[in-house]
C-alpha positions as CSV (number, residue, x, y, z in Angstrom):
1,X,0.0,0.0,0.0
2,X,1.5,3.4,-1.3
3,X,0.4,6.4,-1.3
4,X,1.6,8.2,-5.1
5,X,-0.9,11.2,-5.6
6,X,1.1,14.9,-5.1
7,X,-2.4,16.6,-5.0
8,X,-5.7,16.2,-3.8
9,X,-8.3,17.9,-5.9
10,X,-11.2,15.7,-6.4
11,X,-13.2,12.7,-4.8
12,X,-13.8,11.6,-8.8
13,X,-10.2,10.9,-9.5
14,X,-9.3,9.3,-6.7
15,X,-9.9,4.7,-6.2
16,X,-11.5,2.7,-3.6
17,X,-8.1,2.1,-2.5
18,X,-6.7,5.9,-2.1
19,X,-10.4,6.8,-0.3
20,X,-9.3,3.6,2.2
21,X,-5.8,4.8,2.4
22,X,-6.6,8.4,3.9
23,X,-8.9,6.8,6.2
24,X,-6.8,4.3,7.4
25,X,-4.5,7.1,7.8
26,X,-6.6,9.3,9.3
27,X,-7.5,6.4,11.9
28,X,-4.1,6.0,13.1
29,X,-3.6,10.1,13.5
30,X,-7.4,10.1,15.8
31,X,-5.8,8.5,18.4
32,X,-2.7,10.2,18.2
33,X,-5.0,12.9,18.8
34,X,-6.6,11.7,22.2
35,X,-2.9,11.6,23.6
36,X,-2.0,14.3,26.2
37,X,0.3,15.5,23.4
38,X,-1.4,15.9,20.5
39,X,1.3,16.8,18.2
40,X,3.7,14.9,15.8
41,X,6.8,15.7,14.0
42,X,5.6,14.7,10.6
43,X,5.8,17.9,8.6
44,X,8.1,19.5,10.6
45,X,10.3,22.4,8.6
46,X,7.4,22.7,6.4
47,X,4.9,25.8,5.6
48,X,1.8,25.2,4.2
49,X,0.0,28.6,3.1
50,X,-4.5,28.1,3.0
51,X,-5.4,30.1,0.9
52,X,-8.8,30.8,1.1
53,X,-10.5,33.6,-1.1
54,X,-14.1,32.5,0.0
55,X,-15.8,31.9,3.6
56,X,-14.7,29.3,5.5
57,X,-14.9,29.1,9.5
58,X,-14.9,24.7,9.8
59,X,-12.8,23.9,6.9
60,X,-10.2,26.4,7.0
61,X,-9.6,26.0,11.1
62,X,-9.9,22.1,10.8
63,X,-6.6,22.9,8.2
64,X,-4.7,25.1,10.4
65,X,-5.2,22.8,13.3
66,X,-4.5,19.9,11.4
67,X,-1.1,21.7,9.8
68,X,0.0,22.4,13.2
69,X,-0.6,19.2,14.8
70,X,1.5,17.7,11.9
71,X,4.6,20.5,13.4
72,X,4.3,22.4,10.0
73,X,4.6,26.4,9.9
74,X,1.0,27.4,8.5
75,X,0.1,31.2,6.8
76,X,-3.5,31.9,6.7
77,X,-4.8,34.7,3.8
78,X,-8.0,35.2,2.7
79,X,-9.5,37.4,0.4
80,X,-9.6,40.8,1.7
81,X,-6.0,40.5,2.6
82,X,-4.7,39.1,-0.8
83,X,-3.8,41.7,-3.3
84,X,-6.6,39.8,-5.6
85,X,-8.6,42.9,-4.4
86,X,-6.5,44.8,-6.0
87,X,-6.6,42.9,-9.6
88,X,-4.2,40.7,-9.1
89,X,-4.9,37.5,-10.7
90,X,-4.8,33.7,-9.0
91,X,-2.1,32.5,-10.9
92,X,0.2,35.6,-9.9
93,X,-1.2,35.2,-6.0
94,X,0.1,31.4,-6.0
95,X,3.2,31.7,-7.9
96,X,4.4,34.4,-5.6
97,X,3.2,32.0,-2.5
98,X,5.3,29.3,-4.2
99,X,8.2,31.6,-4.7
100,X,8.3,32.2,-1.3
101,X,9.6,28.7,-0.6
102,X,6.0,27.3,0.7
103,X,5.6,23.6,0.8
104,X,2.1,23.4,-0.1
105,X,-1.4,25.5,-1.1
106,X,-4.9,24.5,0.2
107,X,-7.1,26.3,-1.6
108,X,-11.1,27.1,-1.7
109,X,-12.2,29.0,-4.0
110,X,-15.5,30.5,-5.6
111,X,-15.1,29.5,-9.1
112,X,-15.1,25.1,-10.1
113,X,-11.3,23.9,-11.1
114,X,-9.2,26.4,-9.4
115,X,-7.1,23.6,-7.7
116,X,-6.6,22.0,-10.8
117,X,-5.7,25.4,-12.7
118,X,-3.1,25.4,-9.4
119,X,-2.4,22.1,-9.8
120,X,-0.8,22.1,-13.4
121,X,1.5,25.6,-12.8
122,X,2.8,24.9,-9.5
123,X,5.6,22.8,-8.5
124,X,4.3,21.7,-4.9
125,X,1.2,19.9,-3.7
126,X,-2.3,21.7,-3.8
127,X,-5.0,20.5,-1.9
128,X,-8.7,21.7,-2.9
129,X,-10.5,22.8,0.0
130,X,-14.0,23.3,-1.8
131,X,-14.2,24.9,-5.4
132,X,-17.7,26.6,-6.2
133,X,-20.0,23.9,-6.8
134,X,-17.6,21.5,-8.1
135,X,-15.8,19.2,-4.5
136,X,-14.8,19.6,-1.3
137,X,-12.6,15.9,-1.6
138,X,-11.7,16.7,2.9
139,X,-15.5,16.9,3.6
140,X,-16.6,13.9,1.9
141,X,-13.4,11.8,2.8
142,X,-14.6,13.2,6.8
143,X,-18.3,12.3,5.9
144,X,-17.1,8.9,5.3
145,X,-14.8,8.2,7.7
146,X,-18.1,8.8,10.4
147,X,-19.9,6.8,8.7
148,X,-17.0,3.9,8.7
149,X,-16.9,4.7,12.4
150,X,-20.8,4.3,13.2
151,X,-21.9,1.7,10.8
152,X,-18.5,0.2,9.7
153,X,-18.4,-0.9,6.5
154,X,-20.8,1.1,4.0
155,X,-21.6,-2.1,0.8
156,X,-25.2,-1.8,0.5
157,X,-26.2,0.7,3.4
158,X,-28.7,3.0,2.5
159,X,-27.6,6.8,2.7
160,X,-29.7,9.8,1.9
161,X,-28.4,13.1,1.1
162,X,-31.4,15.7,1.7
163,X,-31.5,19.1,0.6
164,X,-29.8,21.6,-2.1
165,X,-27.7,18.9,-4.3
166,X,-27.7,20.9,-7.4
167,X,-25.0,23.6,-6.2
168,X,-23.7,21.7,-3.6
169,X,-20.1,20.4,-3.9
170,X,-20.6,18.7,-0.6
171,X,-22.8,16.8,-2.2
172,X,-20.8,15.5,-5.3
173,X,-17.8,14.8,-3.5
174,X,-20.1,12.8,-1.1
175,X,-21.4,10.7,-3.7
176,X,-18.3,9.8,-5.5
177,X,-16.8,8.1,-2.3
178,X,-20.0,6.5,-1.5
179,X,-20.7,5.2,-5.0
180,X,-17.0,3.7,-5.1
181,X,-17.5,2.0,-1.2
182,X,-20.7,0.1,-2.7
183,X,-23.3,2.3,-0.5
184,X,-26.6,2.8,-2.0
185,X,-27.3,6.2,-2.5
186,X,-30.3,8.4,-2.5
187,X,-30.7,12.3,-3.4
188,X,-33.8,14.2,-2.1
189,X,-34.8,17.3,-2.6
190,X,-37.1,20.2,-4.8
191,X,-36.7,18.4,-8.2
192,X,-35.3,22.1,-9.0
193,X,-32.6,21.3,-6.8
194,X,-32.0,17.3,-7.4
195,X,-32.6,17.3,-11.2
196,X,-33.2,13.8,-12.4
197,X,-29.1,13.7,-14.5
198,X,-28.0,13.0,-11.0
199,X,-29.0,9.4,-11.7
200,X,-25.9,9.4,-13.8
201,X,-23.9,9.6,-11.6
202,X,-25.1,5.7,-10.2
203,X,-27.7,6.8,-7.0
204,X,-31.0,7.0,-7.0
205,X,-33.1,9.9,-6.8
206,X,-36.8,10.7,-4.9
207,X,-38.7,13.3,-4.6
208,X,-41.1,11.7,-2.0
209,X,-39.2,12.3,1.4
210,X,-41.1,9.7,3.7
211,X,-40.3,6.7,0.8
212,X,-36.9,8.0,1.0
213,X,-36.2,8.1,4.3
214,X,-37.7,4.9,4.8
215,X,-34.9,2.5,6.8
216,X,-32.4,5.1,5.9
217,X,-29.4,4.3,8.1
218,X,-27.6,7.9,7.2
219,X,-29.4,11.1,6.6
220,X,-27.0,14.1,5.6
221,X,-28.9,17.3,5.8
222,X,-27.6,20.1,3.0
223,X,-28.1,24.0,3.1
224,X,-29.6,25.5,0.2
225,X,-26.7,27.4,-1.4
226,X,-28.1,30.7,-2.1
227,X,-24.4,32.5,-2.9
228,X,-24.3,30.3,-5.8
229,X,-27.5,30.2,-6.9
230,X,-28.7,33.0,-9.6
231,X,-32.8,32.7,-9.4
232,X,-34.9,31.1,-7.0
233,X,-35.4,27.5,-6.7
234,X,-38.3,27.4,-4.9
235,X,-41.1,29.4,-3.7
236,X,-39.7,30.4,0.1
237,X,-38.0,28.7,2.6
238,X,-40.9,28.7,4.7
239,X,-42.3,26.5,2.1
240,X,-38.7,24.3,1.7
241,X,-39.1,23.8,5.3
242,X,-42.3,22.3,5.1
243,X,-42.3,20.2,2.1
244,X,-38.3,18.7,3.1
245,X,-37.3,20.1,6.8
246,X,-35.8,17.7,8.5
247,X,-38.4,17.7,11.9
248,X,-38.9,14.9,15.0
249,X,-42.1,13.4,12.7
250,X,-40.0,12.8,9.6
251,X,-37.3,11.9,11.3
252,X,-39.1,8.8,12.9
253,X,-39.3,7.4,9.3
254,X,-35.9,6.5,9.5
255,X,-33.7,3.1,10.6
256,X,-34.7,3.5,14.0
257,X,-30.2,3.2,14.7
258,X,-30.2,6.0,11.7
259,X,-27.3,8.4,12.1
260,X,-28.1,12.5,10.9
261,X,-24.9,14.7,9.6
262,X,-24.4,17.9,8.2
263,X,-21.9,19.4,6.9
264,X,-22.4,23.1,8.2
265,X,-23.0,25.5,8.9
266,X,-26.5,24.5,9.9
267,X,-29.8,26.8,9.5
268,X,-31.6,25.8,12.5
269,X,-35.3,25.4,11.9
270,X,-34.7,25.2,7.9
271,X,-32.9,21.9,6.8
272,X,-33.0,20.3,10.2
273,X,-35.0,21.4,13.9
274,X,-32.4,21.7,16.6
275,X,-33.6,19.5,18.6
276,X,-32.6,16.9,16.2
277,X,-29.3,18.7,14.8
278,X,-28.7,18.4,19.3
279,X,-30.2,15.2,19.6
280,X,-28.6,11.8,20.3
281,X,-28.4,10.8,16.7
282,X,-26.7,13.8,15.4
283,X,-22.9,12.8,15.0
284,X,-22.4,16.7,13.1
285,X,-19.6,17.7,16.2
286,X,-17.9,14.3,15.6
287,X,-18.0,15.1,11.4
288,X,-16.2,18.6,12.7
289,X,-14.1,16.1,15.0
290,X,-12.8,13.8,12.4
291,X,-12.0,16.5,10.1
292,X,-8.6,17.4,11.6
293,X,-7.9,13.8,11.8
294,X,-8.9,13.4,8.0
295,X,-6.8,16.7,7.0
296,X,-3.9,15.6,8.9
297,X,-3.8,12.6,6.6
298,X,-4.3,14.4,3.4
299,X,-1.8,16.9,4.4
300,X,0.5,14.1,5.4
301,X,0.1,12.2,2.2
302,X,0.4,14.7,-0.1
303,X,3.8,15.9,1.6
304,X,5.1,12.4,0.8
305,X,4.3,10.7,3.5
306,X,3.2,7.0,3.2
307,X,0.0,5.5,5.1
308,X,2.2,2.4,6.4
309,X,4.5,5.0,8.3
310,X,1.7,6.3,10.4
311,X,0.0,3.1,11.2
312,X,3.3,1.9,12.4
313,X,4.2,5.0,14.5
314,X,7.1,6.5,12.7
315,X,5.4,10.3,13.1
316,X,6.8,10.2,16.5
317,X,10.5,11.6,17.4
């Protein structure tokens, strides 16, 4: 088992193996972090510069976390402190990063393909952490590894993802890795926002919620997108709320052992009721949890590091 990828920019591209590999690696770096010391020497010497020109408050401090727990130097800018308010263009902003001896670029970004833009002009590894509605390859490899944790493997369990699939990239990064790990797959949603093509991407999809959720053993709730969206999708979200709200009667319809995520950040009282997004079946603070974990790994992988190192402790000094 090796790991050869330099970047990480989609769920799509990657195998059933690589999507075991970062978990497997990610396992082994969760319980370095319930040590008293919860740092390792792994990336020591190097800096890795996010670079983040659109909102982030989860991702981008699950990275900086995860950098420093790895002993990397990390450089946070974002986009009203990158000269790309004053015109300057993407490509200039990371080859200046680059020529300022940094390691590495994670990268979210408004517009679909930026990482891979990055990917083919720079020299060092790029990560993408979330590009317009295209992936976000950390939070679906997270999403999966809780889903390993609570139900072990996923062959054949039924997962629903519930809410604004069309412009999520959440969503599509979510569905690639469950696809691949044999878990059967079904999108819900206004069929404005869930547009039957989805099918071809091998999951089903419903627009009658209560068949849906029917023995569902994972329910991942979405927020509807509304930076990315141009016109409306629906009539109000009084009305989404109603017709696809995630409340204590619908959520009844589920496996009665049923697991509910979200990726964040939530709208209380639209996708999901807090009493459920608070509730014992809500594992959303472990998704948050496992995300250092699982951007420790990518981090770690993409430096050069190999998965077999880490399961046999040679991170430690």
């Amino acid at each position: 088992m090796s790991w050869t990828r330099k970047h990480l920019l989609t769920l799509e591209e990657l195998s059933l193996d690589e999507i075991e590999q970062i978990h497997l690696t990610a396992g082994a770096f969760k319980k370095i972090l319930g040590r008293s010391v919860k740092k390792v020497p792994a990336l020591r010497g190097k800096t890795i510069v996010n670079l983040f020109l659109e909102p982030s408050t989860r991702t981008r401090m699950a990275f900086d976390m995860a950098a420093k727990r790895l002993s990397a130097d990390v450089i946070s800018v974002d986009a009203a402190s990158s000269s790309t308010t004053k015109g300057e263009t993407l490509r200039d902003t990371a080859q200046n990063i680059e020529a300022l001896n940094a390691d590495m670029i994670v990268i979210r970004h408004a517009a679909s393909g930026s990482p891979l833009y990055l990917s083919r002009i720079l020299d060092i590894p790029v990560i993408n952490a979330g590009d317009g509605a295209h992936e976000h390859p950390t939070q679906g490899l997270l999403d999966t590894f809780t889903m390993k944790e609570r139900l072990g493997s996923l062959k054949g369990r039924k997962i629903v993802i519930l809410g604004d699939i069309l412009f999520s990239r959440v969503a599509r990064s979510n569905i690639h890795a469950l696809t691949k790990m044999g878990a059967d797959v079904t999108l819900v949603g206004p069929a404005t926002l869930v547009p039957h093509w989805f099918t071809d991407l091998g999951v089903k999809v419903s627009y009658d919620l209560r068949s849906a959720l029917a023995d569902a053993e994972v329910v991942m709730l979405l927020r509807i997108q509304h930076e990315r969206q141009t016109s409306s999708h629906f009539p109000s979200l009084g009305e989404y709320t109603s017709m696809f709200g995630l409340n204590k009667t619908r959520a009844s319809w589920l496996n009665p052992s049923a697991i509910i995520m979200h990726p964040g950040p939530i709208n209380r009282g639209v996708e999901i009721d807090s009493e459920l997004a608070d509730g014992e079946r809500s594992v959303i603070l472990e998704q948050v949890t496992n995300g250092i974990a699982v951007r420790m790994a990518a981090l770690y992988l993409c430096a050069g590091g190999q998965p077999e190192h880490v399961l046999g402790g040679d991170t430690q000094d």
